[in-house]
C-alpha positions as CSV (number, residue, x, y, z in Angstrom):
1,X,13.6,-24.8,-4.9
2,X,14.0,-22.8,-1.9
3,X,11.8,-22.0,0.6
4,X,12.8,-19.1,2.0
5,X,11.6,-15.7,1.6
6,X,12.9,-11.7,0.7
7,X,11.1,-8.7,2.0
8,X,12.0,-5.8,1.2
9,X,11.7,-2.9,3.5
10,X,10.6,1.0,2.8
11,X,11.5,3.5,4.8
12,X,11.4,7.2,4.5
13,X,13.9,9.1,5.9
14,X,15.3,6.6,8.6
15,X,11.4,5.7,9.5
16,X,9.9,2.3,8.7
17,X,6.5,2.8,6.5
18,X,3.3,0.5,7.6
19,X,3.5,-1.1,4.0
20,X,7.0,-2.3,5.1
21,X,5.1,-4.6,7.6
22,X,2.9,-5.6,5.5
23,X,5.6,-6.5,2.9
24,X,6.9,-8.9,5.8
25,X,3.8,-10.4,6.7
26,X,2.8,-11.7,3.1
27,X,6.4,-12.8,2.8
28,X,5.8,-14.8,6.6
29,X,2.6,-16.5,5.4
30,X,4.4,-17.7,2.2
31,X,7.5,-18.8,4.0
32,X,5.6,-20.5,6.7
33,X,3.4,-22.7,3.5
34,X,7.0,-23.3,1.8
35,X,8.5,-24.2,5.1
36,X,10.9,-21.4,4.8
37,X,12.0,-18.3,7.2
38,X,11.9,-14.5,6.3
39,X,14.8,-12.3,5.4
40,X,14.6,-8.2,4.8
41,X,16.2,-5.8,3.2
42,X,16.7,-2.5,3.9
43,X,18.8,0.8,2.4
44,X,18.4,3.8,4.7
45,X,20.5,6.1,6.6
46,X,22.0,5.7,10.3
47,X,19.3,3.7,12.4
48,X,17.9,1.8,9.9
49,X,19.8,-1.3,11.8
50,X,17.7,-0.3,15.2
51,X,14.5,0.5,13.0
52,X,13.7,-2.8,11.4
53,X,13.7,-4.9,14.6
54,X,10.8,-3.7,14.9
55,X,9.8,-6.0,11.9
56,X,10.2,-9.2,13.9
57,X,6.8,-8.6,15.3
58,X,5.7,-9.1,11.6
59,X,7.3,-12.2,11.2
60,X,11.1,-11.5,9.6
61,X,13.6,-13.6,11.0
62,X,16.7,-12.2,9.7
63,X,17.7,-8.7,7.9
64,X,20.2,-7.3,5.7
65,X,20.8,-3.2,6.2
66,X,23.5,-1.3,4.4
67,X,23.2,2.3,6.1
68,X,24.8,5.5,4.2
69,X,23.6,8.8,4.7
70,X,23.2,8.9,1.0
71,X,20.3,6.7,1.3
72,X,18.1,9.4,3.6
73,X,15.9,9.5,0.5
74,X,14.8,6.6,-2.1
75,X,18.3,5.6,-3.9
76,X,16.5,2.7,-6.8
77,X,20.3,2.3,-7.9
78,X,21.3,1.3,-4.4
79,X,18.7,-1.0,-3.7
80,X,19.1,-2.9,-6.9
81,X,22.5,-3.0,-6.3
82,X,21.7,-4.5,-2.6
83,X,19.1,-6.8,-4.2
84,X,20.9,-8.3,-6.5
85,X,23.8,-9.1,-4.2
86,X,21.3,-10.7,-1.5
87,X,19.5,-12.3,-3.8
88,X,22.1,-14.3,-5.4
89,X,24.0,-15.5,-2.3
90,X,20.5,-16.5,-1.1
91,X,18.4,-18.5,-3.4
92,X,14.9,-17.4,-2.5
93,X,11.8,-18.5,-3.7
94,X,10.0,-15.6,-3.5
95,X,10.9,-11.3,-2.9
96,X,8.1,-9.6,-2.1
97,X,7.7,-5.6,-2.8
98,X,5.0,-3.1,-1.4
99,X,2.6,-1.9,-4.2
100,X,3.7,1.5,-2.7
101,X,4.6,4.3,-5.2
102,X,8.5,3.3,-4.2
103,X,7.7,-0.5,-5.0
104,X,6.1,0.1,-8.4
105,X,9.0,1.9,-9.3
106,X,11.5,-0.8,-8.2
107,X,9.9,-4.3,-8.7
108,X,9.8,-4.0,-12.6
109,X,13.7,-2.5,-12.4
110,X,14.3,-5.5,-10.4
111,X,12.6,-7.9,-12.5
112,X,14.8,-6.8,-15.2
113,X,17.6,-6.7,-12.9
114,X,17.0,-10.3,-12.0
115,X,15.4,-12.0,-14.9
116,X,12.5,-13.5,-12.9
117,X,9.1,-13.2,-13.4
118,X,6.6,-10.7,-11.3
119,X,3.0,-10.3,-10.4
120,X,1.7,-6.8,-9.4
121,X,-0.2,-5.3,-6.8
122,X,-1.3,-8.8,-5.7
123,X,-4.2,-9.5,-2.8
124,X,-3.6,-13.0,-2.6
125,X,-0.7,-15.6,-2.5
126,X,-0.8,-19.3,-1.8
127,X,1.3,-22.3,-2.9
128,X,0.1,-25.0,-5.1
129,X,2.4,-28.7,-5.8
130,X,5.0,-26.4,-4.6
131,X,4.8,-23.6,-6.8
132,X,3.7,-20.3,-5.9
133,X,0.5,-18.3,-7.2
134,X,-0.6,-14.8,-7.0
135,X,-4.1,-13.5,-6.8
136,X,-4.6,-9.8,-8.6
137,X,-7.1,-8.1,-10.3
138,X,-7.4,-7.3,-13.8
139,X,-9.6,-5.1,-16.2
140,X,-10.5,-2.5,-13.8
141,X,-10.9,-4.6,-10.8
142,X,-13.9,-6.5,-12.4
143,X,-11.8,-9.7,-12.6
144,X,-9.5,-11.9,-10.7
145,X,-6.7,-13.3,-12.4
146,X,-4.8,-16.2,-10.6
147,X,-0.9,-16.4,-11.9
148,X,1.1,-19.3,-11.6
149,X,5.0,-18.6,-11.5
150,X,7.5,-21.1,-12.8
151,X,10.7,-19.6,-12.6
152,X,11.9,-18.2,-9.3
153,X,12.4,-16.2,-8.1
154,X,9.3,-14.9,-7.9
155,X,8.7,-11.3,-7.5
156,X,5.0,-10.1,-5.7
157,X,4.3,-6.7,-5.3
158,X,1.7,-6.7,-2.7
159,X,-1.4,-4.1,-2.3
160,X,-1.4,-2.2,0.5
161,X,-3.4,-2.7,3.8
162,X,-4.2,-6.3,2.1
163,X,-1.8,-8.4,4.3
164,X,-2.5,-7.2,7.7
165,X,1.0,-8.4,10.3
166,X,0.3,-10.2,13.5
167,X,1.7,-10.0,16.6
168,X,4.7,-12.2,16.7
169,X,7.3,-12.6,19.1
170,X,11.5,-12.7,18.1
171,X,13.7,-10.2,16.9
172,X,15.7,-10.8,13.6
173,X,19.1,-11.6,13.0
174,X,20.6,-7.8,11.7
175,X,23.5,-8.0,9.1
176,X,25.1,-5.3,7.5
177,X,25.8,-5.3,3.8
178,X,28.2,-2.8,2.1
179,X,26.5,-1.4,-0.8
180,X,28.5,1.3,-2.1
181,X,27.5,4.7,-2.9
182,X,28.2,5.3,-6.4
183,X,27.4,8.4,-8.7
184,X,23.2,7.3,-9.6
185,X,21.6,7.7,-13.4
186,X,18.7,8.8,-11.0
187,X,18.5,10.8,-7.7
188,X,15.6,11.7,-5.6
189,X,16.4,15.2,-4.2
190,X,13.2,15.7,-2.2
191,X,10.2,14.6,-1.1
192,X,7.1,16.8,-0.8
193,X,4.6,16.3,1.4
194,X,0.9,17.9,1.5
195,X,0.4,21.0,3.4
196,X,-1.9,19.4,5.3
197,X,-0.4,16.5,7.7
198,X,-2.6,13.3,6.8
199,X,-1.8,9.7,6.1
200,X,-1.3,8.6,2.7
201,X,-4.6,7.6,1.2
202,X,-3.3,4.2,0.0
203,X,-2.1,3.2,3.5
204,X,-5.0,4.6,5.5
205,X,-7.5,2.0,7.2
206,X,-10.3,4.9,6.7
207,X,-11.2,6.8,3.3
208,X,-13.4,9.5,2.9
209,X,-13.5,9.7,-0.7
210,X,-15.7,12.9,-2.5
211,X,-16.7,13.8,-6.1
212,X,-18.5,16.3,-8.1
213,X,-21.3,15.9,-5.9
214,X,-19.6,18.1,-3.7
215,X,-20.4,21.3,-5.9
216,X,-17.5,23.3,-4.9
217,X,-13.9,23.2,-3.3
218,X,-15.2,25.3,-0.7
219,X,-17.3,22.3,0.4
220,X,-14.8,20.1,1.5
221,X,-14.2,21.2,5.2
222,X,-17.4,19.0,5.6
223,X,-15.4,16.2,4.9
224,X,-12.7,17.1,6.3
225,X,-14.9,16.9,9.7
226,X,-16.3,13.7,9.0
227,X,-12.4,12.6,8.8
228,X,-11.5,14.0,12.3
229,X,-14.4,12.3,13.8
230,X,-13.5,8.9,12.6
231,X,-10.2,9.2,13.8
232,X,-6.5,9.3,12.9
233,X,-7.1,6.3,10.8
234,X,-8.9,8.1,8.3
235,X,-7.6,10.7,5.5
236,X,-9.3,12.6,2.5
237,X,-9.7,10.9,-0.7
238,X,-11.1,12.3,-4.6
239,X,-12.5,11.3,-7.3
240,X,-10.3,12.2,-11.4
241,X,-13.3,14.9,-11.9
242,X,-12.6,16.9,-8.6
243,X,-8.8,16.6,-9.1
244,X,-9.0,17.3,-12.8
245,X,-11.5,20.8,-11.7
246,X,-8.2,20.9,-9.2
247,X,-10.4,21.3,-6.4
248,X,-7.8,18.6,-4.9
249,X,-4.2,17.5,-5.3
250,X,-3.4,14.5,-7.4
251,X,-1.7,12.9,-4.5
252,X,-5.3,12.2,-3.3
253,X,-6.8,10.6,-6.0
254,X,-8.7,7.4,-6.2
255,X,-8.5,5.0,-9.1
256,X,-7.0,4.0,-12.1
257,X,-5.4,6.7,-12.8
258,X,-4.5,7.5,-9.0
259,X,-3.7,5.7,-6.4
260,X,-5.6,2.2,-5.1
261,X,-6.7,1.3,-2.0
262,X,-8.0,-0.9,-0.1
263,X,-8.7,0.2,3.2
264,X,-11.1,-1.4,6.1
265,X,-13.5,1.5,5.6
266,X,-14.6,3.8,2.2
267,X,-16.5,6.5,1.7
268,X,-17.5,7.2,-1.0
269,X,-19.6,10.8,-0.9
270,X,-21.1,12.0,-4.0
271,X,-19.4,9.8,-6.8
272,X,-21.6,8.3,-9.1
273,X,-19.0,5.2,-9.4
274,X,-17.3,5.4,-12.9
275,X,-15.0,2.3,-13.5
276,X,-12.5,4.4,-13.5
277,X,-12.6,5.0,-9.8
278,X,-14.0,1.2,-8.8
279,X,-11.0,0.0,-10.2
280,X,-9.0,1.8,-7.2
281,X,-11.4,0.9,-4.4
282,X,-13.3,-2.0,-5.1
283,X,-10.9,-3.9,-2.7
284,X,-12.1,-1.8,0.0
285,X,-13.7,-4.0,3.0
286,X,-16.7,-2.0,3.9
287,X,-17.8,1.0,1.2
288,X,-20.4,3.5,2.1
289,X,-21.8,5.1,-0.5
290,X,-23.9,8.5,-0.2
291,X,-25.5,9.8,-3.4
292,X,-29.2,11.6,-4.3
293,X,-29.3,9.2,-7.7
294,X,-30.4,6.1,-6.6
295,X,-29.1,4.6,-10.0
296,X,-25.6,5.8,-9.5
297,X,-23.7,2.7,-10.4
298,X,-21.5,3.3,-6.9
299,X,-24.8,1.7,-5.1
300,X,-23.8,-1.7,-7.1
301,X,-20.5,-2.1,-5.3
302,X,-21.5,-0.5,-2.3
303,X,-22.1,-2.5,1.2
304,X,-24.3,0.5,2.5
305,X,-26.0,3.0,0.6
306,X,-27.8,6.0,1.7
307,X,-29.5,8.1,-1.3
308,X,-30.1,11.8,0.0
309,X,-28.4,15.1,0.4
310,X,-25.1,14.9,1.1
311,X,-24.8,18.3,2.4
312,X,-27.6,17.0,4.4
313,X,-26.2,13.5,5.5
314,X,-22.1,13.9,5.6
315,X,-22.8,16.8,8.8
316,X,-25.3,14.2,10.3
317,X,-22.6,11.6,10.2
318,X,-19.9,13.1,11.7
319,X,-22.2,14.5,14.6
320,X,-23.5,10.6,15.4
321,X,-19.7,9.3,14.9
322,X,-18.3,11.5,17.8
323,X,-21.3,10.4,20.1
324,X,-20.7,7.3,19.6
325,X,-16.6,8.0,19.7
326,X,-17.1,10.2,22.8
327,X,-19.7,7.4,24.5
328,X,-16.5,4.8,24.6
């Protein structure tokens, strides 16, 4: 078997996306236990060549770029196209996909695609005799399965802000591929983004998540401060109930019927903790939990827990957050 390793890189709109690091660096830590290297791909418009150098930092040693102007915006037909190709001509052990809301669109085309086997919004990878395993919760979160993959190659879509890129030095090898720009069965025409500028909640280090406890929509400015004084690593999060009630967009939903996360820092402000929403943060490093039941089930998974008034508390932490911000 080989031991080398595909990435594959997301961009949007000419502009690498943090989860394409990340994609890199799981792929590095594999490659480096098979005894492998790193190769990337990448379909975006003019630039992209310049645009993943940037990726050697994360550990990719060479990369494969077709460029069309036609590929500005997500183009799944393209890339399987361009996957396929690679793929074949390379024997890989492994291709590794972000869990992004691109890569859970393309990594079950390209199993399909490719006939090979693949493990979802994985945490964890290692090798064992030689063959590759996958870490990755199950029911809800309250479980860890550990998959074993026979055939190869194997395809990991990996969760992001799991597998955090070092600081390496090189540059990869860039070659261009010529995937050709055929009519598509599917075409993105546009991407919207929010009205208010803020990082993903999936790929944010820091989420300020808030439920029903909140009351109103009207209430939410009060976390919208506690956001801006923890930084520009931080971004709003919700619970179903408060986007169901469409007090917030969808985009901005926590759990299993949202978006998971698993950021260095959650907050998780007036949500009682339904499995629902565990299941999309239980991953979370540290989780800070701020509810007036001191039996709300979010206390169980929480590392700290204050039971009180929100309204009371939330104002109370963003004041002490910028002291100590402003102190440093």
């Amino acid at each position: 078997m080989s031991a080398n390793v595909l990435a594959l890189a997301e961009l949007r709109d000419g502009v690498l996306r943090s989860v394409a690091a990340e994609a890199v660096a799981a792929a590095r830590g594999l490659a480096d236990e098979l005894g492998g290297s790193v190769d990337v791909l990448a379909i975006g418009p003019p630039g992209t060549s310049e645009a993943v150098l940037a990726l050697g930092s994360a550990g990719a040693d060479r990369a494969f770029v077709a460029e069309d102007d036609s590929f500005r915006l997500y183009h799944p037909d393209a890339v399987l196209r361009a996957l396929e190709t690679v793929v074949a001509a390379g024997d890989y052990a492994a291709v590794v996909f972000p869990a992004s809301m691109q890569g859970k669109d393309l990594a079950p085309r390209a199993a399909v695609r490719l006939d090979a086997p693949l493990a979802t919004d994985v945490t964890g990878i290692a090798t064992d005799s030689g063959a590759i395993t996958a870490s990755r919760p199950v029911y809800a979160g309250k479980a860890m399965a550990d998959v074993r993959f026979e055939g190869a190659p194997a395809l990991l879509s990996v969760r992001p802000n799991v597998f955090k890129p070092g600081q390496r030095d090189g540059t990869p090898q860039v070659e261009s591929i010529d995937v050709a720009a055929e009519p598509a069965r599917q075409v993105v025409t546009g991407i919207e983004s929010a009205a208010r500028e803020s990082l993903d909640v999936s790929e944010a280090t820091i989420v300020v998540s808030g439920g029903r406890g909140l009351q109103d929509a009207d209430n939410w400015g009060m976390l919208e401060d506690l956001v801006d004084a923890l930084g520009p690593d931080a971004t709003i999060g919700a619970s179903r109930a408060v986007v169901d009630a469409g007090w917030r967009p969808h985009a901005e939903q926590v759990g299993q019927t949202g978006k998971v996360v698993s950021p260095s820092l959650y907050f998780a402000i007036g949500i009682s903790g339904a499995i629902q929403h565990l299941a999309g943060m239980r991953t979370a490093k540290v989780i800070v939990a701020v509810n007036k039941d001191p039996e709300a089930p979010i206390f169980n998974v929480s590392d700290y827990g204050i039971v009180g008034d929100l309204f009371e508390v939330v104002p109370r932490m963003a004041e002490e957050i910028r002291k100590v911000r402003n102190s440093g």
